[in-house]
Each structure stands twice: as structure tokens, then as C-alpha cells.
C-alpha positions in Angstrom: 68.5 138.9 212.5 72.5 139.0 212.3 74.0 135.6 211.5 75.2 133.5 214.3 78.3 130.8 214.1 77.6 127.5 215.3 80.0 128.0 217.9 78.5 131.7 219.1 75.4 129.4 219.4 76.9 126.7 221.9 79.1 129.4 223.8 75.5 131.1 224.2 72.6 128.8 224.6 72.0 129.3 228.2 71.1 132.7 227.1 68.2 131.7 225.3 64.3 131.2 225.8 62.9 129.1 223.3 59.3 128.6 222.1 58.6 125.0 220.6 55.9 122.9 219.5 55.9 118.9 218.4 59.5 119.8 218.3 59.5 122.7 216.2 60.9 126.0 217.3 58.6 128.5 216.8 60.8 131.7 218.4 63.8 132.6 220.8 65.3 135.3 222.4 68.4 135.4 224.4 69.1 137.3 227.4 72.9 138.9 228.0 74.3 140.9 231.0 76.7 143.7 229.5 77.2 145.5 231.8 76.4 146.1 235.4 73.1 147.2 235.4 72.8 146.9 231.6 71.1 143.8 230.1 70.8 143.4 226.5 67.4 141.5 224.5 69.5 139.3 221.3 68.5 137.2 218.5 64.9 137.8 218.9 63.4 135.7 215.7 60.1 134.1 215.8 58.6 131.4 212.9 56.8 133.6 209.9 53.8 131.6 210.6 53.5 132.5 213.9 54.5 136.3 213.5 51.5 138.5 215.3 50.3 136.5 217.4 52.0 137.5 220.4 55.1 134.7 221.2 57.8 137.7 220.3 56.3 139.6 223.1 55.9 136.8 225.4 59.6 136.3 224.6 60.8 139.7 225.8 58.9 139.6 228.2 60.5 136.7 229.9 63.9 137.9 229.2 63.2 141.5 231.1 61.7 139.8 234.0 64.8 137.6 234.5 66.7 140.7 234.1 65.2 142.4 236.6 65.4 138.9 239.0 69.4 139.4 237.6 69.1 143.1 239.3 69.6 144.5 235.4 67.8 148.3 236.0 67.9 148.6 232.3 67.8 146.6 229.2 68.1 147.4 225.4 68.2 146.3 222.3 70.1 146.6 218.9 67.3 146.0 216.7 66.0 146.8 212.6 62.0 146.4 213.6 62.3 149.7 216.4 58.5 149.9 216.1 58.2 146.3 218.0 59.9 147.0 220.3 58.1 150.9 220.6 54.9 148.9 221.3 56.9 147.0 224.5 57.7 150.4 226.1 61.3 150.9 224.8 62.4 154.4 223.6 64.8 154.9 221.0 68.4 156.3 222.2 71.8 157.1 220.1 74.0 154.0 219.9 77.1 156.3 221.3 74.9 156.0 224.6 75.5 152.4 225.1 79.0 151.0 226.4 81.3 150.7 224.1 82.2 146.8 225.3 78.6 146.0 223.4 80.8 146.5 220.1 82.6 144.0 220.8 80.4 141.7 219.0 80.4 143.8 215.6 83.5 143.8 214.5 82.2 140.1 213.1 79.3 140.9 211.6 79.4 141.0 208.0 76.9 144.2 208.2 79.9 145.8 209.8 81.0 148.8 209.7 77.5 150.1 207.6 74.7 148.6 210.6 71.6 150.2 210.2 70.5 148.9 213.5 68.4 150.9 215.8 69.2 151.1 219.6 66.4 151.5 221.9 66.1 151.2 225.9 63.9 150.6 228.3 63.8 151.4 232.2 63.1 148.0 234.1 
């Protein structure tokens, strides 16, 4: 998962679902709008000792039915586990495909300019 600043965090938080139990998070995903019809699956991390047993699907899951209740036709994802996200119906796509506002974010990232992310998309 890219790093996050505290202060991306706060600006964002409404964004997110979040799995917890006795207090502990156990996974999150956030949900963005980018662009019209375009939503966008972030931050997708779920606790090592909970990996496989299906809270990162249940978490994508939520965030592309609330972007279809959003009216989002599509959603995607920048992503470096593309075989996940092949299991949830999402196709792989060139990143030149996607809007070039989704950058935006990029330029921060300390991975930047050599990402190795793969972009994939799915049909809502």
C-alpha cells in the first residue's frame, strides 16, 4: 500500500470502510469519485492475520455497491496484487486509459515517477 500523511488521512476518512474487532482494525478500503462516472477502490489493506478469509472482498464489495448507489458506471483500481482484484471481475487496462486528473495524487508518492502499479477496471 502507498503511504498516506496524517493529514491525507483526516482530509479523507469519510472515504473509508473499515473492518474492526474489540477495537482492532482488521482492514479498510476507501471509496473516491474521480470523475463523473469514474469511481476509484484506494488503500485497500487488510490485517496479515486475517488475509484469505474473505474481509478484502467484503471490503470492495461495499465500496462498488455504494458506487453504483453514487451512479459511478465504472470503478478501478491502481493496484500491485492485479490477481485479487482478477478474482472480483476487474480486467486489466493501460494506465493512459484513465483520466489524467487521477495523477494528481502521484506526484507525492515517493514510488513516483517509477510505479509499478497495475490499473484494472471493472463495469458496475
Amino acid at each position: 500500500m502507498l503511504p498516506r500523511s496524517l493529514n491525507e488521512l483526516y482530509e479523507n476518512i469519510r472515504d473509508f470502510w473499515v473492518i474492526e474487532e474489540k477495537n482492532r482494525v482488521l482492514g479498510c478500503c476507501a471509496l473516491h469519485i474521480s470523475w463523473d462516472n469514474l469511481a476509484e477502490i484506494k488503500s485497500l489493506a487488510v490485517s496479515k492475520i486475517k488475509q484469505g478469509k474473505g474481509l478484502g472482498a467484503s471490503l470492495v464489495s461495499s465500496c462498488m455497491d455504494e458506487a453504483k448507489q453514487m451512479g459511478a458506471k465504472r470503478i478501478f483500481v491502481l493496484t500491485y496484487r492485479p490477481d485479487f482484484f482478477r478474482k472480483l471481475g476487474f480486467k486489466r487496462i493501460k494506465q493512459s486509459e484513465l483520466p489524467h486528473k487521477i495523477w494528481a495524487e502521484c506526484i507525492n508518492c515517493p514510488k513516483f515517477p517509477n510505479c509499478q502499479e497495475v490499473a484494472l477496471l471493472k463495469i458496475l
